[in-house]
C-alpha positions in Angstrom: 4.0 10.8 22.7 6.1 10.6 25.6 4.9 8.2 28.2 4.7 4.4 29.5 2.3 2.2 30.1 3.3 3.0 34.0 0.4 5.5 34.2 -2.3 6.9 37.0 -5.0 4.9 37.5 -8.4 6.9 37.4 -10.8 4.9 39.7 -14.3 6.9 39.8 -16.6 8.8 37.0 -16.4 11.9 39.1 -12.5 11.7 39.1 -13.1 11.4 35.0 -15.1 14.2 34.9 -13.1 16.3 37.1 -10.3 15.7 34.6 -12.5 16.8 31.5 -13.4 19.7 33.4 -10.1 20.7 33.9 -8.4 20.0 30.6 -9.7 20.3 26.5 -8.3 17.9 23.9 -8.6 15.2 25.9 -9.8 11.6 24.4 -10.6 7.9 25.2 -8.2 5.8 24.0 -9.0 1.6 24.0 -5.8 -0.8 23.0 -3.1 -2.4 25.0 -1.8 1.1 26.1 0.8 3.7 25.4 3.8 1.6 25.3 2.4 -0.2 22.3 0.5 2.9 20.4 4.1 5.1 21.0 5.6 3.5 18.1 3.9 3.5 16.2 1.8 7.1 16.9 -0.8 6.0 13.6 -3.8 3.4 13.7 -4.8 1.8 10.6 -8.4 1.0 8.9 -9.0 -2.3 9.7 -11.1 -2.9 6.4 -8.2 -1.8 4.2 -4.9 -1.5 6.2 -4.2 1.7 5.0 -2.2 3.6 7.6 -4.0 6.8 9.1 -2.1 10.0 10.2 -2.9 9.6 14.2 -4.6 7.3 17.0 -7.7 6.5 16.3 -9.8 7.6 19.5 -13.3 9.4 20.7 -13.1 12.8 22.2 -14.0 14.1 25.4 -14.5 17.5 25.2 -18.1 18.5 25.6 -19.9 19.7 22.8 -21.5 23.5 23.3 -24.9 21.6 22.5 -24.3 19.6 25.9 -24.8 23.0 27.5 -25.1 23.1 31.5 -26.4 19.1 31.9 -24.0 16.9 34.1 -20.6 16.4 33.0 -20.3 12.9 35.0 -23.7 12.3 32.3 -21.3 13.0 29.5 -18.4 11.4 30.4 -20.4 7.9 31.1 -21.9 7.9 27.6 -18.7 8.8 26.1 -17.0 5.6 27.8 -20.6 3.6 27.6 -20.7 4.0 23.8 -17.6 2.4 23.1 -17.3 -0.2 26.4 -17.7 -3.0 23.2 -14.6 -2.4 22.4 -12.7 -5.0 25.0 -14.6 -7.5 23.6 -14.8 -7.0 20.1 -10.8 -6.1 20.0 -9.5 -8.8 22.3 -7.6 -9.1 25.1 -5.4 -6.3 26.6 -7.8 -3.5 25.5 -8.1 -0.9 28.2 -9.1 2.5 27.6 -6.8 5.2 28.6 -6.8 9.0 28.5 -4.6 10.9 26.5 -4.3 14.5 25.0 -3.7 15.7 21.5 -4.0 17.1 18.5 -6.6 16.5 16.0 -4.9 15.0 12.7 -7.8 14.2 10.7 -11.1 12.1 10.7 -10.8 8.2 10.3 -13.7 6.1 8.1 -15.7 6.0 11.7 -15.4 10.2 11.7 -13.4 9.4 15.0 -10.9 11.7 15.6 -7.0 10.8 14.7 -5.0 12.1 17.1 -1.2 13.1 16.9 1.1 14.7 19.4 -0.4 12.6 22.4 0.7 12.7 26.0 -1.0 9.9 27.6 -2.4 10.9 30.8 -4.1 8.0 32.8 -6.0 4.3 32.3 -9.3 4.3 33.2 -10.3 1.4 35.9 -12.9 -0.9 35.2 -14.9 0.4 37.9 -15.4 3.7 35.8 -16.7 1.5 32.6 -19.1 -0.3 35.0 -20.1 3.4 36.9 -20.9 4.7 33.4 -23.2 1.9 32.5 -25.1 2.3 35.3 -25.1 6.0 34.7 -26.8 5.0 31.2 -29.0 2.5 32.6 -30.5 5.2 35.0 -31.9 7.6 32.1 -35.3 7.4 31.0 -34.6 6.9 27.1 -33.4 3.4 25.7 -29.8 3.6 23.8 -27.2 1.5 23.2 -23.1 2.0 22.6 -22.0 1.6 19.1 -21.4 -1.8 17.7 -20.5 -3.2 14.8 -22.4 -6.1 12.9 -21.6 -8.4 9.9 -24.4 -9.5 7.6 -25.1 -12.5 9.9 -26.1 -10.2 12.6 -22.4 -11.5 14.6 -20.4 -8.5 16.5 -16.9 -7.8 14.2 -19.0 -7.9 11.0 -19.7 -11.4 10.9 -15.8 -12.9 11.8 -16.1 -15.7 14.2 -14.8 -14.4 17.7 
Protein backbone atom coordinates (compact mmCIF):
# COMPACT_ATOMS: atom_id res chain seq x y z
CA UNK A 1 0.00 0.00 0.00
CA UNK A 2 0.99 3.38 -0.93
CA UNK A 3 -1.33 5.99 0.40
CA UNK A 4 -2.26 8.41 3.44
CA UNK A 5 -5.03 8.90 5.36
CA UNK A 6 -5.29 12.29 3.13
CA UNK A 7 -7.92 10.50 0.78
CA UNK A 8 -11.22 11.38 -1.43
CA UNK A 9 -14.07 11.59 0.40
CA UNK A 10 -17.01 9.56 -1.31
CA UNK A 11 -20.29 11.39 -0.17
CA UNK A 12 -23.40 9.45 -1.94
CA UNK A 13 -24.37 5.53 -2.50
CA UNK A 14 -24.63 6.29 -6.23
CA UNK A 15 -21.02 7.75 -6.15
CA UNK A 16 -20.12 4.15 -4.35
CA UNK A 17 -21.69 2.26 -6.85
CA UNK A 18 -20.40 4.12 -9.69
CA UNK A 19 -16.93 3.23 -8.36
CA UNK A 20 -17.84 -0.58 -8.06
CA UNK A 21 -19.00 -0.34 -11.41
CA UNK A 22 -16.00 0.88 -12.65
CA UNK A 23 -13.38 -1.06 -10.93
CA UNK A 24 -13.07 -5.13 -9.55
CA UNK A 25 -11.10 -6.00 -6.47
CA UNK A 26 -12.33 -3.45 -4.67
CA UNK A 27 -13.29 -3.83 -0.72
CA UNK A 28 -14.68 -2.12 2.43
CA UNK A 29 -12.22 -1.53 4.70
CA UNK A 30 -13.39 -0.28 8.64
CA UNK A 31 -10.32 0.93 11.06
CA UNK A 32 -8.66 4.15 11.72
CA UNK A 33 -7.52 4.32 8.04
CA UNK A 34 -4.61 3.73 5.77
CA UNK A 35 -1.97 5.53 7.64
CA UNK A 36 -2.43 3.11 10.44
CA UNK A 37 -3.21 -0.32 8.37
CA UNK A 38 0.13 0.64 5.94
CA UNK A 39 2.48 -0.71 8.47
CA UNK A 40 1.54 -2.93 9.27
CA UNK A 41 -0.35 -4.45 5.76
CA UNK A 42 -1.70 -7.85 8.09
CA UNK A 43 -4.76 -7.82 10.60
CA UNK A 44 -4.73 -10.31 13.32
CA UNK A 45 -7.57 -12.81 14.81
CA UNK A 46 -8.79 -11.09 17.64
CA UNK A 47 -9.64 -14.49 19.52
CA UNK A 48 -6.02 -15.68 19.13
CA UNK A 49 -3.64 -12.91 18.01
CA UNK A 50 -2.24 -14.80 15.49
CA UNK A 51 -1.11 -12.52 12.64
CA UNK A 52 -2.99 -13.10 9.24
CA UNK A 53 -1.30 -12.62 5.77
CA UNK A 54 -3.54 -9.35 4.60
CA UNK A 55 -6.29 -6.75 5.82
CA UNK A 56 -9.02 -8.18 6.94
CA UNK A 57 -11.98 -6.57 4.79
CA UNK A 58 -15.45 -7.50 2.87
CA UNK A 59 -15.54 -7.36 -0.91
CA UNK A 60 -17.30 -5.42 -3.24
CA UNK A 61 -17.45 -6.98 -6.29
CA UNK A 62 -20.79 -8.27 -7.18
CA UNK A 63 -21.38 -11.84 -7.15
CA UNK A 64 -22.62 -13.34 -10.77
CA UNK A 65 -25.70 -14.53 -8.64
CA UNK A 66 -26.56 -10.77 -8.08
CA UNK A 67 -27.24 -10.71 -11.81
CA UNK A 68 -28.96 -7.52 -13.34
CA UNK A 69 -30.68 -6.14 -9.78
CA UNK A 70 -29.43 -2.60 -8.66
CA UNK A 71 -25.94 -2.08 -7.91
CA UNK A 72 -26.72 0.98 -5.48
CA UNK A 73 -28.97 -2.38 -3.70
CA UNK A 74 -25.70 -4.10 -3.40
CA UNK A 75 -23.46 -1.77 -2.42
CA UNK A 76 -25.88 -0.54 0.68
CA UNK A 77 -26.06 -4.09 2.06
CA UNK A 78 -22.51 -4.60 1.61
CA UNK A 79 -21.80 -1.30 3.88
CA UNK A 80 -25.29 -2.14 5.95
CA UNK A 81 -24.02 -5.53 7.01
CA UNK A 82 -21.01 -4.47 8.61
CA UNK A 83 -22.18 -0.58 9.84
CA UNK A 84 -21.72 -2.39 13.63
CA UNK A 85 -18.45 -2.19 13.25
CA UNK A 86 -17.88 1.65 14.51
CA UNK A 87 -19.41 0.67 17.46
CA UNK A 88 -18.31 -2.53 18.37
CA UNK A 89 -14.47 -1.56 17.43
CA UNK A 90 -14.30 1.89 18.98
CA UNK A 91 -13.59 5.09 18.13
CA UNK A 92 -11.79 6.10 14.81
CA UNK A 93 -13.28 3.32 12.75
CA UNK A 94 -14.29 4.64 9.36
CA UNK A 95 -14.65 2.47 6.49
CA UNK A 96 -12.66 3.21 3.53
CA UNK A 97 -12.28 1.75 0.04
CA UNK A 98 -9.31 0.15 -1.11
CA UNK A 99 -8.17 -2.39 -3.83
CA UNK A 100 -6.21 -5.59 -3.71
CA UNK A 101 -5.31 -8.82 -3.90
CA UNK A 102 -6.88 -11.68 -2.27
CA UNK A 103 -4.29 -13.37 0.30
CA UNK A 104 -6.42 -15.85 1.88
CA UNK A 105 -9.65 -16.27 3.96
CA UNK A 106 -9.61 -15.06 7.73
CA UNK A 107 -11.74 -17.21 10.62
CA UNK A 108 -14.94 -14.83 9.51
CA UNK A 109 -14.26 -16.24 5.59
CA UNK A 110 -13.57 -12.43 5.02
CA UNK A 111 -11.21 -11.84 2.58
CA UNK A 112 -7.35 -10.86 3.52
CA UNK A 113 -6.19 -8.58 1.32
CA UNK A 114 -2.53 -7.70 0.34
CA UNK A 115 -1.08 -5.23 -2.21
CA UNK A 116 -3.80 -2.54 -1.32
CA UNK A 117 -3.96 0.97 -2.82
CA UNK A 118 -6.38 2.75 -0.68
CA UNK A 119 -8.77 4.56 -2.73
CA UNK A 120 -11.30 6.74 -0.79
CA UNK A 121 -13.29 7.01 2.87
CA UNK A 122 -16.64 6.53 2.74
CA UNK A 123 -18.83 9.60 4.43
CA UNK A 124 -21.25 8.82 7.01
CA UNK A 125 -23.91 10.00 4.78
CA UNK A 126 -23.35 6.74 2.57
CA UNK A 127 -23.65 4.36 5.90
CA UNK A 128 -26.82 6.20 6.78
CA UNK A 129 -28.08 6.16 2.69
CA UNK A 130 -27.47 2.43 2.82
CA UNK A 131 -29.60 1.77 5.81
CA UNK A 132 -32.32 3.32 4.50
CA UNK A 133 -31.68 1.48 1.32
CA UNK A 134 -32.17 -1.81 3.56
CA UNK A 135 -35.02 -0.41 5.49
CA UNK A 136 -37.00 0.08 2.10
CA UNK A 137 -37.03 -3.80 1.12
CA UNK A 138 -39.81 -5.91 1.82
CA UNK A 139 -37.79 -8.84 3.71
CA UNK A 140 -36.51 -8.32 7.39
CA UNK A 141 -32.54 -8.75 7.79
CA UNK A 142 -30.07 -7.44 9.83
CA UNK A 143 -26.04 -6.69 9.47
CA UNK A 144 -23.80 -9.16 11.09
CA UNK A 145 -23.05 -8.89 14.71
CA UNK A 146 -21.36 -10.58 17.07
CA UNK A 147 -22.78 -11.84 20.58
CA UNK A 148 -21.19 -13.30 23.70
CA UNK A 149 -23.10 -15.87 25.76
CA UNK A 150 -24.88 -13.07 27.65
CA UNK A 151 -26.48 -11.91 24.64
CA UNK A 152 -23.90 -8.47 24.88
CA UNK A 153 -22.35 -7.11 21.30
CA UNK A 154 -18.24 -8.12 21.41
CA UNK A 155 -19.07 -11.60 22.75
CA UNK A 156 -20.04 -10.67 26.10
CA UNK A 157 -16.86 -7.95 26.95
CA UNK A 158 -18.28 -4.94 28.61
CA UNK A 159 -18.18 -1.98 26.06
Amino acid sequence: MSATDDLPVVHTLDELADLVEKHDRLYIRWSRGPGIDLDAASSKDDLTGIPMPGLSANPLDVEPWWEDRPLRLWVARRLYDYAHLPHEKGPGIRPWVLQGRERGRGPDNEPLVSDGRPLCWIDQAVIDAARDEVDNQHNDWGPLQRTGRDGRPGGGRPA
